[in-house]
C-alpha positions as CSV (number, residue, x, y, z in Angstrom):
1,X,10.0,26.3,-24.3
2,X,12.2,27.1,-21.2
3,X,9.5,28.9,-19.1
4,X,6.9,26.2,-19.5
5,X,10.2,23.7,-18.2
6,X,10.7,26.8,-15.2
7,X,7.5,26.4,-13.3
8,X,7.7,23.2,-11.6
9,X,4.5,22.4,-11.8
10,X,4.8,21.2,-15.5
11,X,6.5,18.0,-14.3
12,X,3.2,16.8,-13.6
13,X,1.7,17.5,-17.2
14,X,4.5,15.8,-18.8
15,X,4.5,12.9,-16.7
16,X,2.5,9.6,-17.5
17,X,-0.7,10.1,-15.5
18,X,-0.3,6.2,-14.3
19,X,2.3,7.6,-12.1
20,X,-0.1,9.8,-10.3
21,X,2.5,12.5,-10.2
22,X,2.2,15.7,-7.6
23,X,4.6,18.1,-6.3
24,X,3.8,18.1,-2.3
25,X,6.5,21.4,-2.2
26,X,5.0,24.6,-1.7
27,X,4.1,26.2,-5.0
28,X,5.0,28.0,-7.3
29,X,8.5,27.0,-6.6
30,X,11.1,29.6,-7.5
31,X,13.5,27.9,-9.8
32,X,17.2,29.0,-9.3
33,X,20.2,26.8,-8.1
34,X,19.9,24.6,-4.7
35,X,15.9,24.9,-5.3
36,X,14.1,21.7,-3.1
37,X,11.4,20.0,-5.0
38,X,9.7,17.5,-3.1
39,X,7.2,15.1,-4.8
40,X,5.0,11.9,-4.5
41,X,4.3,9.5,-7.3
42,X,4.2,5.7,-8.0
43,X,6.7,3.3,-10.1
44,X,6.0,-0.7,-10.6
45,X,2.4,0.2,-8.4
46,X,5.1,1.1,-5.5
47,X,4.5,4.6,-3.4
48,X,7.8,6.6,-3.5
49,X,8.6,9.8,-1.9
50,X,11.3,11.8,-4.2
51,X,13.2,14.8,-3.4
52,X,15.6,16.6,-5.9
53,X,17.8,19.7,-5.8
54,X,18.4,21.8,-8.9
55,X,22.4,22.1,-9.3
56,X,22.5,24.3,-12.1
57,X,19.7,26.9,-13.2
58,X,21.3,28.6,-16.5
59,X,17.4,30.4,-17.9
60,X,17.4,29.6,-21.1
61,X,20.0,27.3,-21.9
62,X,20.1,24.6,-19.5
63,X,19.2,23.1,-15.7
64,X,20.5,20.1,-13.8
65,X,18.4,18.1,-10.7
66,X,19.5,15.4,-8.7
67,X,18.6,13.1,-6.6
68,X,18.3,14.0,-2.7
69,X,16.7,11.3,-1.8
70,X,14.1,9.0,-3.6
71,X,14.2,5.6,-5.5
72,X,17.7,5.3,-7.1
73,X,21.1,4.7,-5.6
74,X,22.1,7.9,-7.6
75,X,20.0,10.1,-10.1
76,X,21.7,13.2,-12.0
77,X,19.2,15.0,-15.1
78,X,20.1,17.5,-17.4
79,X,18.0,19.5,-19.3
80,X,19.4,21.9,-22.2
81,X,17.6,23.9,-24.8
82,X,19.4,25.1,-27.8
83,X,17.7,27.1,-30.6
84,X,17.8,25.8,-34.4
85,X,16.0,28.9,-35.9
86,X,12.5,29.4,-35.4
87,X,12.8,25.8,-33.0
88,X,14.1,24.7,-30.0
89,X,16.1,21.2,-29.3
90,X,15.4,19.7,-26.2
91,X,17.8,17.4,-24.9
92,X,17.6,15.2,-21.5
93,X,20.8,13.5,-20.3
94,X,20.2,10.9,-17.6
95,X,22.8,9.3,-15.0
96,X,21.9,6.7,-12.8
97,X,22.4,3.8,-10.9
98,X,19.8,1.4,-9.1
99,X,20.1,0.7,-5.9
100,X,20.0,-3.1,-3.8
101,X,23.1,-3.9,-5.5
102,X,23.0,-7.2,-8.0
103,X,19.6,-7.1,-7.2
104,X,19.0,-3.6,-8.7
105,X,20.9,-4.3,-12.0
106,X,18.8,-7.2,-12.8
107,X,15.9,-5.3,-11.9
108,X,17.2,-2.4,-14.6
109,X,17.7,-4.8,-16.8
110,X,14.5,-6.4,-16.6
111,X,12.1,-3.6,-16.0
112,X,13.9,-0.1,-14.9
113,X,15.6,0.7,-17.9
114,X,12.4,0.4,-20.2
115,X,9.7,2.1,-17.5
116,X,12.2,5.4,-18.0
117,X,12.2,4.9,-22.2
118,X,8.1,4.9,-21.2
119,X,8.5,7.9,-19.7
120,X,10.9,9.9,-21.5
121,X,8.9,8.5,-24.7
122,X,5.9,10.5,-23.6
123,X,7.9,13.4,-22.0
124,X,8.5,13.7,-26.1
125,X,5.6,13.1,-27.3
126,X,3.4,15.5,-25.2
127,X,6.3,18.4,-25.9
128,X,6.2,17.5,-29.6
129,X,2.4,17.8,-29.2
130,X,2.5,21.0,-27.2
131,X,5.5,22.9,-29.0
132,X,5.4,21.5,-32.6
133,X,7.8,19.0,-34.1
C-alpha cells in the first residue's frame, strides 16, 4: 500500500474527480523529505493553486505534507501505514485552520469541515476498493 501512496501521481486517482485534481509538478516526482508538489484543483467551484512540501518521508511507515501555500491559513497531513498481518491500516491525521479569520470559522463550520469528510470518505472508499477491506 505505501508504493502506490509514493508516486505522487496517485493523489489524483484517489481524489473526487469533481475537484478536477492534477499535479502541474514535473513528474514522476521523487518522494523523499523537502519534496515540492505543486498542484491545481477546485473547492466550492473556486480555482485554487496548492503547493505542499513533504516534512517527513519514513518508506513504509509513514509521510507528512504541509501546506506551502494554498487555500488554508495552515494545513499539516500525516499519513502512516502499520501492518495488522496480511493487512495494512491506513491512518490520515489532519491539522488545520481556515483562513479570513471569523469569517473562515463560520465558513468551516458551515461547509469546510464536511467537503473534507467528502473527501477523506472517498479517499477510503476507493483504497478499500483498490486494496481490500
Amino acid at each position: 500500500m505505501f508504493a502506490f501512496f509514493a508516486a505522487a501521481e496517485n493523489l489524483a486517482v484517489i481524489t473526487p474527480p469533481t475537484m478536477g485534481f492534477v499535479i502541474t509538478s514535473p513528474t514522476p516526482i521523487a518522494m523523499a523529505d523537502g519534496a515540492v508538489i505543486d498542484y491545481r484543483l477546485r473547492a466550492l467551484g473556486a480555482p485554487i493553486r496548492w503547493r505542499t512540501v513533504i516534512e517527513r518521508w519514513t518508506p513504509g511507515d509513514r509521510f507528512v505534507d504541509a501546506q506551502e501555500r494554498g487555500p488554508y491559513r495552515a494545513w499539516w497531513h500525516e499519513h502512516r501505514f502499520v501492518a495488522d498481518g496480511d493487512a495494512t491500516i491506513m491512518t490520515d491525521t489532519v491539522y488545520y485552520a481556515a483562513p479570513l479569520g471569523l469569517l473562515g470559522r463560520a465558513m468551516n463550520r458551515l461547509v469546510i469541515a464536511d467537503q473534507l469528510r467528502t473527501i477523506f470518505g472517498h479517499r477510503a472508499s476507493v483504497i478499500r476498493h483498490r486494496f481490500g477491506r
